[in-house]
N, C-alpha and C positions, 0 to 999 in steps of 0.2 A: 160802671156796673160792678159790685162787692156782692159778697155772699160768703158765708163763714160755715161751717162746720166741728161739731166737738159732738167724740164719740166716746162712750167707755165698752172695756170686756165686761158682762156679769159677773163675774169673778174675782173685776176689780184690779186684773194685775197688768191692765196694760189701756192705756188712752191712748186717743189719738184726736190733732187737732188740725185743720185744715182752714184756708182761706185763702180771696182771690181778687182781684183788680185787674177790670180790663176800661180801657180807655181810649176813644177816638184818638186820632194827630190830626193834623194840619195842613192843609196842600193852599199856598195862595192862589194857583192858577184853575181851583177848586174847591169854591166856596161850601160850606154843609158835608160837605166831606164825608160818609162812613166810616164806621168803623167796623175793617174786616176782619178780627181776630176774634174768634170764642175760647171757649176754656169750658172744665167740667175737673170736677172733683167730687169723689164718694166711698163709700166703705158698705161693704159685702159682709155679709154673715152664711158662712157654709150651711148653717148646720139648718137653714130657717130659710127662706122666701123673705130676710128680712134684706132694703137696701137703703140706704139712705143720699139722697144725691142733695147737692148743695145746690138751692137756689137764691136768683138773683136779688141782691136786699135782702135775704132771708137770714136767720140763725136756727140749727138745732141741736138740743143735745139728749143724745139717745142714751142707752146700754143694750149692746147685741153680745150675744155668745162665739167665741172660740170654735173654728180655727176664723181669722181674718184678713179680707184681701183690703188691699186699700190700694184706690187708683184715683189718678191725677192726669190733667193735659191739655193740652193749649193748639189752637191751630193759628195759622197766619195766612188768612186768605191775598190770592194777587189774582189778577183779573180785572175786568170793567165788573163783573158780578160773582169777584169774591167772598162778598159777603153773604151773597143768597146761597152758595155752595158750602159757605162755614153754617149759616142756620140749621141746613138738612146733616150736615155730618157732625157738627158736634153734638147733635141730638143722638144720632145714630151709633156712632162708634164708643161712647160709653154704655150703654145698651148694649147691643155685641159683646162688651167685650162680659158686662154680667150676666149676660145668658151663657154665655159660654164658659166662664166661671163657674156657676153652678153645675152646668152640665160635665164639664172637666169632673169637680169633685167626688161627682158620683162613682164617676170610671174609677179613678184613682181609688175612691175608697174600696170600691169591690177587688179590684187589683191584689190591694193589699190586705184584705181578708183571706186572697184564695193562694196568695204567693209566700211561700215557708222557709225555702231552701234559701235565696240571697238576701241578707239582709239589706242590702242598698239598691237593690231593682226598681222598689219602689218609689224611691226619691229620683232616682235617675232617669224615671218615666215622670215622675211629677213635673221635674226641669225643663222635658222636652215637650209637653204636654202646654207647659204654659207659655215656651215660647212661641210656640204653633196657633196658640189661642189669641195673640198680638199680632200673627202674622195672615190668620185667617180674617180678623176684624177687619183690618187695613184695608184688606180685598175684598170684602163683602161690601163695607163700609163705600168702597172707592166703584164698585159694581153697582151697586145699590143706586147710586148718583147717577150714574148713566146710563141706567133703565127708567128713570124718572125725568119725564117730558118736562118739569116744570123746574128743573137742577140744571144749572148752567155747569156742566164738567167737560164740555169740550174743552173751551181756551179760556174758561178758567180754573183756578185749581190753588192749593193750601198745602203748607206745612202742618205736620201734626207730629207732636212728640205725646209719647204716653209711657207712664208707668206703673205697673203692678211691686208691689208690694207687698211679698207672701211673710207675714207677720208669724206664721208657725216656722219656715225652716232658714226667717231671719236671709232673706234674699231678694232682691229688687229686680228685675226685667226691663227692660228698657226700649223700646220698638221707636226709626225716626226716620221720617221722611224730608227733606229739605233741612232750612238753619236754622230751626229753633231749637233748645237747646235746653238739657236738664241735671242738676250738678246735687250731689248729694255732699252735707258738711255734717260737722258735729264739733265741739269742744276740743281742742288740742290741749293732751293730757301734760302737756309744759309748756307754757305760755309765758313769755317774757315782753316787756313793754320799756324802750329805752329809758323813759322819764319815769318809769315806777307808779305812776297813774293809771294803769288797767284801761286804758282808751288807745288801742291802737293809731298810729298816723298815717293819715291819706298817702299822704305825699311817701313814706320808706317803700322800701322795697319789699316784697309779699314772701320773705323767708318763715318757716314756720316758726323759730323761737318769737318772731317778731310777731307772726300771727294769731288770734284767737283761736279758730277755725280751721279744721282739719279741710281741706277740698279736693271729691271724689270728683271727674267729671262723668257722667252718664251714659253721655249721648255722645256720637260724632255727626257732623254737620255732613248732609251728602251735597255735597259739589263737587265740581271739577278742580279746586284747590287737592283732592284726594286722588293720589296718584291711579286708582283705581278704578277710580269711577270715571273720572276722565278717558283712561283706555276705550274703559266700557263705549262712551259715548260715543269717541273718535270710532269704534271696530266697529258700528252700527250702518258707515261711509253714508249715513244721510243726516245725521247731526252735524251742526257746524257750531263751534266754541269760537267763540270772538275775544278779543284783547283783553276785557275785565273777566273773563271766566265764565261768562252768559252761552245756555244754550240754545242754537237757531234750528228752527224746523219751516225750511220756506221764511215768509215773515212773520213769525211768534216766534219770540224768544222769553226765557226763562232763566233766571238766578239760582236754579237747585238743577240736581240731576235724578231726583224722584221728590215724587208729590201726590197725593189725593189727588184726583181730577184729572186736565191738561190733558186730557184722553188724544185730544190730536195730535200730540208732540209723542206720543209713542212711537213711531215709527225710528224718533232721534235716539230714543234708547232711555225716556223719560218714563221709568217704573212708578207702581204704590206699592211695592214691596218694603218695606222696613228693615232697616238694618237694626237685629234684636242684640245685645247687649247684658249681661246681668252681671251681678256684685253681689258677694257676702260681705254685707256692712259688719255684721258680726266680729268679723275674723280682719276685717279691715279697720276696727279699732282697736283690736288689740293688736296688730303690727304696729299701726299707729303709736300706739304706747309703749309700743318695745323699741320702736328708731328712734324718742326721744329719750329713753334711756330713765323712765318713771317710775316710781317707786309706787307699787302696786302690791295690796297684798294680796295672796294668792287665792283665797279663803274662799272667794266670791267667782274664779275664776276656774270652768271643768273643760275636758276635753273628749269628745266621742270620738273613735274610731270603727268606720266602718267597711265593707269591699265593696267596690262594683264589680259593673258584668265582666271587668276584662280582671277583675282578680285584683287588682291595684288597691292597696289603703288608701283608703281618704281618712283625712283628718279633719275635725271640725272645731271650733274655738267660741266656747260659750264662757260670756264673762257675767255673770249676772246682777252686777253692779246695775243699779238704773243711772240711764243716759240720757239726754234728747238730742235726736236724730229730727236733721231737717232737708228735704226735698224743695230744691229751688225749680221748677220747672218754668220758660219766659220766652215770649217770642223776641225776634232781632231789633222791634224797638229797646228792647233793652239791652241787649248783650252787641249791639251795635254803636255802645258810645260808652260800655264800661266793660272791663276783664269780671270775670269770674270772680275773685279777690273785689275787688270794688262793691258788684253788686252785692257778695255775704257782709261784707262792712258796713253798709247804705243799711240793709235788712236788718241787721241784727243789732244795730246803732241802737233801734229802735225800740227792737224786742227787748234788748235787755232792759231798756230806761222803762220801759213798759211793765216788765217783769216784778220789777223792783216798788213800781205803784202798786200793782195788784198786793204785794205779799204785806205792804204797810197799810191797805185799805181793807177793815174788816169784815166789808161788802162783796169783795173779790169771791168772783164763781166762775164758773168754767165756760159761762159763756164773757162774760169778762176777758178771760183770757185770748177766748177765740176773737174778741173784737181788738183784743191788741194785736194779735195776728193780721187781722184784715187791715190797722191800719197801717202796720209794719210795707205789707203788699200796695197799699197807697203811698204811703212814703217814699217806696221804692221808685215806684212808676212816674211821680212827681219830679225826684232829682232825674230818674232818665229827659223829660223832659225838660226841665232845663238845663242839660247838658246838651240836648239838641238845638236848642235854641241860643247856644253860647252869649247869655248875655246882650244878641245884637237886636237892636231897637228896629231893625228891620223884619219884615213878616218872613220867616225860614218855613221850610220842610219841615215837618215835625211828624215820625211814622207812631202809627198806634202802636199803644204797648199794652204787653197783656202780663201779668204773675199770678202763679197756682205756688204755693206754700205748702207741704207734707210737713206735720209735723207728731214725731209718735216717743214713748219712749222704750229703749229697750234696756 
């Protein structure tokens, strides 16, 4: 399943390109196998009832107006009828999360029409506004499923990673239940390559002069590998954690320590609450480019300072250089047989040789691009699978995998 998306501002001063590969795996002791993973990706227009959602096989390329949300996310269903749980919520939970995006907007605009006295009040409610709005989804989304007779969310149940990305104040939000996983890169403003070839090597170690790619990670993966959540589950005294880190409720156990769904396993201490997360990628490239010591002129780069409520300056780091920033968001078929590093090399192997066709082909157009996108996310999900399958001529486990791609520039 592929589907691509390319968006532009009216304005012209900001694109945005998305695309996505989701893919069956393989059980031998389970012939036909499903595949329980979905995914969604789309972009939002404040100012309009305009949305655009990427569908499956589909391409489009719009022009919507300023301000712009853009959201991404992938679930990983487990269960005997994981997958009929991922149908209803991945339909669900980006829906949620654009009504409530709109409806956010509005508050916040009147907010800040009628608010004079602090200059940063309103960004400060915008921040908490939108983490509330990934944490309200989550639980509607995960409610929603278990008021619905025909939703299998007792014993079963999905990971789901999401992310918004507020293109006005240049900050991404991040909401994740279970181990899927979403890691934001860009261009490392000094990049060195042992051999002088511009092709990084698999095999060296992931330091960044040796790296192309800056890598933010996102998300943190909720299990009992996390000193915290673990507690959480042990202080419940009816969850039981077994030797691999699996949690037990009676006989159902579980690989995460919250989830969509799993509604029986509550009692263990198994939430849908989301552990929300956000980044000023902004302000996180231009650290970036100050730790590797780059020569940068300054020309393009301004600074806002503003207060909050507690009175505190904040500082803000606007470089106005264009960039391209990419959003890797991918369930644990993938991130379960490559690092972080691996999968942006795998990805971007592609994009760039991709890139480099588009700019010598006079035919090159934006949805062009968005299809080197999509097959960059098939590329990906390709080598996941033969890394699963190590080469051995015998029939392996092979888990579905799923890639959602963000890609904008700032």
């Amino acid at each position: 399943m592929n589907s691509a998306l390319f968006l532009t501002t009216t304005d012209g001063n900001f694109s945005f390109q998305s695309a996505s590969t989701s893919i069956a795996g393989y059980d031998p002791d389970s012939p036909g196998k499903v595949n329980q993973d979905s995914c969604f990706h789309y972009a939002t227009s404040m100012k309009s009832n305009n949305y655009h959602y990427a569908q499956p096989k589909q391409q489009y390329t719009q022009a919507l107006s300023s301000p712009l949300f853009i959201c991404g996310g992938v679930l990983d269903g487990h269960g005997k009828k994981g997958h009929v749980l991922n149908q209803f919520l991945g339909y669900q939970v980006p829906r949620m999360l654009e009504k409530k995006l709109h409806d956010a907007y509005y508050t916040v605009t009147t907010h800040e029409n009628t608010t004079t006295n602090n200059n940063n009040s309103s960004s400060t409610s915008s921040s908490s506004i939108l983490e509330d709005i990934l944490i309200d989804a989550f639980h509607e989304a995960h409610n929603a499923a278990r008021r619905n007779d025909t939703v299998p969310a007792a014993r079963s149940g999905t990971t789901c990673v999401t992310c918004i990305v507020d293109t006005t104040s240049g900050v991404v939000y991040t909401a994740n239940v279970g181990d899927s996983r979403a890691i934001l890169f860009f261009q490392n403003p000094k990049w060195e390559t042992k051999d002088g070839t511009g092709i990084p090597n698999m095999e060296s170690s992931c330091d960044l002069k040796t790296m192309k790619y800056n890598i933010v990670p996102l998300s943190k993966e909720t299990t009992t590998k996390d000193v915290n959540e673990r507690k959480r589950i042990e202080e419940t005294k009816q969850g039981r954690i077994d030797g691999l880190g699996n949690v037990w409720y009676g006989p159902i156990g579980i690989a995460m320590t919250r989830a969509l769904g799993d509604s029986v396993m509550s009692p263990a201490g198994i939430l849908p609450t989301p552990q929300v997360t956000r980044l000023d990628y902004r302000t996180a490239m231009f650290h970036a480019a100050s730790a590797t010591n780059t020569t940068k002129s300054t020309t393009n780069i301004t600074t806002t300072t503003t207060n909050n409520n507690n009175n505190d300056k904040i500082t803000t780091v606007h470089d106005n250089t264009k960039q391209k920033v990419r959003i890797l968001i991918a369930t644990d078929g993938i991130f379960d047989v490559m690092t972080n590093e691996e999968a942006v090399e795998i990805l971007c192997s592609q994009l760039d040789g991709n890139e480099k066709d588009n700019q010598q082909s006079s035919s090159s157009s934006s949805l062009a691009v968005s299809s080197s996108l999509e097959d960059a996310c098939l590329h990906l999900v390709m080598h996941a699978r033969k890394k699963w399958q190590n080469d051995l001529l015998l029939d392996v486990r092979v888990d579905d995998a799923t890639v959602v791609v963000l890609e904008f520039d700032v």
